[in-house]
C-alpha positions as CSV (number, residue, x, y, z in Angstrom):
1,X,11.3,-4.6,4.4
2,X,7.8,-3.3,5.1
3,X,6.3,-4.4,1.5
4,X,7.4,-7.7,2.4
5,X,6.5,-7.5,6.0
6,X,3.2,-6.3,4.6
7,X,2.8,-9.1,2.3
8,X,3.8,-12.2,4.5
9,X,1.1,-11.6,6.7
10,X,-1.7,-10.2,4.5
11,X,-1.1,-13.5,2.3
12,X,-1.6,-15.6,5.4
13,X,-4.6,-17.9,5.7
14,X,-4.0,-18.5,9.4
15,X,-5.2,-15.5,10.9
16,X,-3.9,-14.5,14.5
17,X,-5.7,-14.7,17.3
18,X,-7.8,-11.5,18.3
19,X,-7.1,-11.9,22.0
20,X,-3.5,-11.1,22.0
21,X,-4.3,-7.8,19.7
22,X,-6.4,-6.5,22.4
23,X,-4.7,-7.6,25.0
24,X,-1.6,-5.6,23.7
25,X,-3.9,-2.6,22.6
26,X,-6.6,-2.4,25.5
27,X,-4.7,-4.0,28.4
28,X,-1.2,-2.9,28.0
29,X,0.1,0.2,26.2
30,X,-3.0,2.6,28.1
31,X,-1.0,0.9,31.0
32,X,2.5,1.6,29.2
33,X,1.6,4.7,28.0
34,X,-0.7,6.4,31.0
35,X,-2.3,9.7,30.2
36,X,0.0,9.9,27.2
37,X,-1.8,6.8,25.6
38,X,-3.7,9.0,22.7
39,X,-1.1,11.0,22.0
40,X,1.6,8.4,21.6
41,X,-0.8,6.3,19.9
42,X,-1.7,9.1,17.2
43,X,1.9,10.0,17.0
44,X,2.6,5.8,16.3
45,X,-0.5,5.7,13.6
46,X,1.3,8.5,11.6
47,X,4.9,6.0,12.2
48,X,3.2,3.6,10.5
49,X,1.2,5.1,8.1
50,X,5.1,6.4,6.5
51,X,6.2,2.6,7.0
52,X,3.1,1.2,5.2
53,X,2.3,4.3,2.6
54,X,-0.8,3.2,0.8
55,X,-1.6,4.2,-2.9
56,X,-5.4,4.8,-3.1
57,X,-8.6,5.1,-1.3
58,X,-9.7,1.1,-1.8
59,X,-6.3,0.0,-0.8
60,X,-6.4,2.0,2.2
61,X,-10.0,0.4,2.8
62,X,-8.6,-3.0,2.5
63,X,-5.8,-2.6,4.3
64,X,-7.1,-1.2,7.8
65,X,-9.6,-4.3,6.8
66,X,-6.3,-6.7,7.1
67,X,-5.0,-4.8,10.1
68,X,-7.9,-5.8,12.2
69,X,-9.2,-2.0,12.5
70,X,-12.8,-2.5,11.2
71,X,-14.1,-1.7,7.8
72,X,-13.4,1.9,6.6
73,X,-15.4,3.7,4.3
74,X,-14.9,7.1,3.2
75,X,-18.1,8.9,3.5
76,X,-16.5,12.1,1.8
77,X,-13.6,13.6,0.3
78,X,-13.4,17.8,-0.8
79,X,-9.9,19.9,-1.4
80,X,-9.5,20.3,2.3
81,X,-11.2,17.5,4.1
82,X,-11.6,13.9,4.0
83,X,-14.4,12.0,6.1
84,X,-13.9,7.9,7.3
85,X,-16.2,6.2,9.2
86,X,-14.7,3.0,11.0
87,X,-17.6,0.3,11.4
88,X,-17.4,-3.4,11.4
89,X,-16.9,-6.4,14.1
90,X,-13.8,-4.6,15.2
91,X,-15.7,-1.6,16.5
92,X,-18.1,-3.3,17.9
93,X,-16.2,-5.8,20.3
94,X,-14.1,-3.1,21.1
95,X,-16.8,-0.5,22.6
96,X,-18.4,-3.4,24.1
97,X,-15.9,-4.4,25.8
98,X,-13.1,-1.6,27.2
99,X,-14.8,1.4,28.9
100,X,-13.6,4.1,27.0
101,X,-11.6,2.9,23.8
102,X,-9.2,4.6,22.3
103,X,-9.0,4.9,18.2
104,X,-5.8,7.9,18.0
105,X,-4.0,5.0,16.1
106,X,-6.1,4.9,13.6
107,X,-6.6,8.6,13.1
108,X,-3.0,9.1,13.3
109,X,-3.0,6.7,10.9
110,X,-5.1,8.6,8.6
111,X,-3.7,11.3,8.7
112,X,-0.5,10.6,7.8
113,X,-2.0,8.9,4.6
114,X,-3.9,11.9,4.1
115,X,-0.3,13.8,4.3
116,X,2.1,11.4,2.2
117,X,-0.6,11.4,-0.5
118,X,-1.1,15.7,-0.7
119,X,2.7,16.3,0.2
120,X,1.3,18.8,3.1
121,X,0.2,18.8,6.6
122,X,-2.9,16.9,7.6
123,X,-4.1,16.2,10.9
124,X,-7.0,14.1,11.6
125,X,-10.1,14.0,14.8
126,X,-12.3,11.7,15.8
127,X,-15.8,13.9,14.9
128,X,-18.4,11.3,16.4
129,X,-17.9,7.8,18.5
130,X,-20.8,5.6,18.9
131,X,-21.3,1.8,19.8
132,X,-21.5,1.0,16.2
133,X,-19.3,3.8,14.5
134,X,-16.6,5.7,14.6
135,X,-16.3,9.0,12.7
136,X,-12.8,10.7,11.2
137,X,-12.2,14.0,10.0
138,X,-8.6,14.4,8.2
139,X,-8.0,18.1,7.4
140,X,-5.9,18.5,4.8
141,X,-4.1,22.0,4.7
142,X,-2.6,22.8,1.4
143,X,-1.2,26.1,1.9
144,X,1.4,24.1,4.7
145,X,3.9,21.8,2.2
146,X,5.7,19.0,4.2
147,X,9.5,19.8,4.2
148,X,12.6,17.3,3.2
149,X,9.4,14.8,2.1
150,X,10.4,12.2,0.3
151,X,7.6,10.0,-0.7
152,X,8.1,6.4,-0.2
153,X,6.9,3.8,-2.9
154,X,3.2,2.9,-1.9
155,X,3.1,-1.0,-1.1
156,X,1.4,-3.4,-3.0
157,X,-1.7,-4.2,-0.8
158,X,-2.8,-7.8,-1.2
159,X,-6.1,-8.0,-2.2
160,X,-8.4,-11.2,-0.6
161,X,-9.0,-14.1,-3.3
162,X,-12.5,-13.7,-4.4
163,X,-13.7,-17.4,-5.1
164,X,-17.1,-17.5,-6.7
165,X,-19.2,-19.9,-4.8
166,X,-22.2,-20.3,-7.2
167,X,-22.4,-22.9,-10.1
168,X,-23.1,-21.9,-13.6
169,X,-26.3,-23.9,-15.0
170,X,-27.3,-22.7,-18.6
């Protein structure tokens, strides 16, 4: 269901309105949620990080792209550590406009990646938040194998028609 959950929407040229995302991400689950907002919402970026497992580095790029998240970059990736930074419109409007933003869903969300993609434990922290940026550190720890995992079939991330808007003249 989720590759084709995945796909329907990605595909889709009519692209959802931005209010109702943040209405339903700034406005009402920190309301929902109360002082258990971050938590939850870490704990529901790892949810559907196993519900949308994601193959490769680019693909995980494009699809936090698709989700609405921002642009993600990794800035650097050793044995036991992997660094994002979340820029982009996104980020921007977000920090701009709530008072204190919260981004656990997206470093849950990376972590769980992280995780599925090692077959151990790998939790994730926010490292530095500004206006513009948002940095994520996933530590990946090696010596801790996940138990009863069963790794789920990556999806197939839809990658965004590239049309090429310049004429050939010889």
């Amino acid at each position: 269901m989720t590759n084709a959950f995945y796909s329907q929407f990605a595909a889709n040229s009519v692209k959802t309105s931005v209010l109702s995302v943040e209405i339903l991400r700034d406005a009402l689950l920190p309301r929902l949620l109360g002082d258990d907002s971050s938590g939850i919402l870490y704990w529901a970026g790892k949810d559907l990080a196993r519900q949308f497992p994601i193959a490769s580095n680019d693909d995980l790029c494009t699809f936090v792209e698709q989700a609405g998240w921002g642009h993600l970059v990794v800035t650097s990736e050793t044995n036991n550590l992997l660094t994002y930074e979340l820029t982009g419109e996104p980020v921007a409007r977000r920090n701009a406009a709530v008072k204190e933003p919260d981004y656990m869903l997206e470093t849950g969300f990376l972590a769980e990646q992280a995780a599925q993609r090692f077959n151990c434990v790998s939790e994730a922290k926010i490292t530095a938040s500004k206006r513009l940026k948002i940095q994520i550190a996933v530590t990946v720890d090696h010596n801790q194998a996940l138990t009863n995992h069963d790794p789920a079939t990556p999806i197939e991330v839809v990658r965004p028609q590239v049309t090429d808007d310049t004429e050939q003249t010889d």
